[in-house]
C-alpha positions in Angstrom: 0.0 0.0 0.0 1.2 3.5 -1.0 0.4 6.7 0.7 -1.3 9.2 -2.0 -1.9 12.9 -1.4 -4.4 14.6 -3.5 -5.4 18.3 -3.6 -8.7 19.2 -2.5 -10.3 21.8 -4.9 -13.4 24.5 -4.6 -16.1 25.0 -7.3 -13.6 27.7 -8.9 -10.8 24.8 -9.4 -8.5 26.7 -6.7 -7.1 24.2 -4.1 -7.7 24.6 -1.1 -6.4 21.6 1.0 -4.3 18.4 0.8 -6.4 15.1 1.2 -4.0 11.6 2.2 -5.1 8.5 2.1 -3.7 5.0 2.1 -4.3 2.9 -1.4 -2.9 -0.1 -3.9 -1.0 0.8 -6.3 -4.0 -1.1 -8.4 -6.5 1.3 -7.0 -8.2 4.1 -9.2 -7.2 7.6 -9.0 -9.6 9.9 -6.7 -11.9 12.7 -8.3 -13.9 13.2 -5.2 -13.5 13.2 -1.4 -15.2 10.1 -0.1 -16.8 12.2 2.7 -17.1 15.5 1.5 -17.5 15.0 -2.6 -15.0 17.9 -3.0 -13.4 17.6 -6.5 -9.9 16.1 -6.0 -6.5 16.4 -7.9 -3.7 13.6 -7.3 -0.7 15.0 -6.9 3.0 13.7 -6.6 4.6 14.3 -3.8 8.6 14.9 -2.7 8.5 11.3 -1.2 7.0 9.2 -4.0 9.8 11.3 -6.4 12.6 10.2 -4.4 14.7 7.3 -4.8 13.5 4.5 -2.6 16.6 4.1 -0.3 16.1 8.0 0.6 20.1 8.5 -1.3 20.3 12.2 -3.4 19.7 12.3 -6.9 22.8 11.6 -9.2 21.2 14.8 -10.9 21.8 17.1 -7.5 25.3 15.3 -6.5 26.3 17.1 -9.5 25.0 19.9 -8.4 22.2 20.6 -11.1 18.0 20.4 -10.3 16.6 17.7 -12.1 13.5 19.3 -12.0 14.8 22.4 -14.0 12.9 25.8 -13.4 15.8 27.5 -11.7 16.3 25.9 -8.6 19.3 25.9 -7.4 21.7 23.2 -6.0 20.9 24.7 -2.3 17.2 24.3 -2.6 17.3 21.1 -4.6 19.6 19.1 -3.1 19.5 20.2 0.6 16.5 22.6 1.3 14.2 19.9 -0.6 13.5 22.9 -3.5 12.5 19.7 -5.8 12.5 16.5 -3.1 14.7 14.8 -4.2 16.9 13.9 -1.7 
């Protein structure tokens, strides 16, 4: 079982909370809260992106983001800018 987190979003499409919950890899992506029946967005989060023995990228040893966008090494590799490490 993996631990999903999912934006919770208003009428207008602007979020406005994080939902978690606790599924199969197997199991359908979310649209709606199960107990509100807010609209929901699946997101990924820094420790699904991660490798899965918690080591820094290859990509941020070198001292370049992975994820691009102009972080830099500081908030990338040790302030978890992208989560990757």
């Amino acid at each position: 079982m993996a631990i999903y987190e999912y934006e919770i979003l208003d009428t207008a499409g602007a979020v406005v909370g994080i939902y978690e919950t606790e599924q199969k890899m197997s199991d359908p992506t979310l649209t709606q809260h199960p107990e509100t029946g807010q609209q929901l967005r699946r997101i990924l989060s820094a420790t699904f992106a991660h490798g899965s023995h918690g080591e820094s990228s290859p990509s941020c040893a070198s001292g370049s983001c992975p994820m691009g966008g102009g972080f830099d090494t500081g908030s990338c590799c040790g302030g978890g800018g992208c989560g990757l490490n």
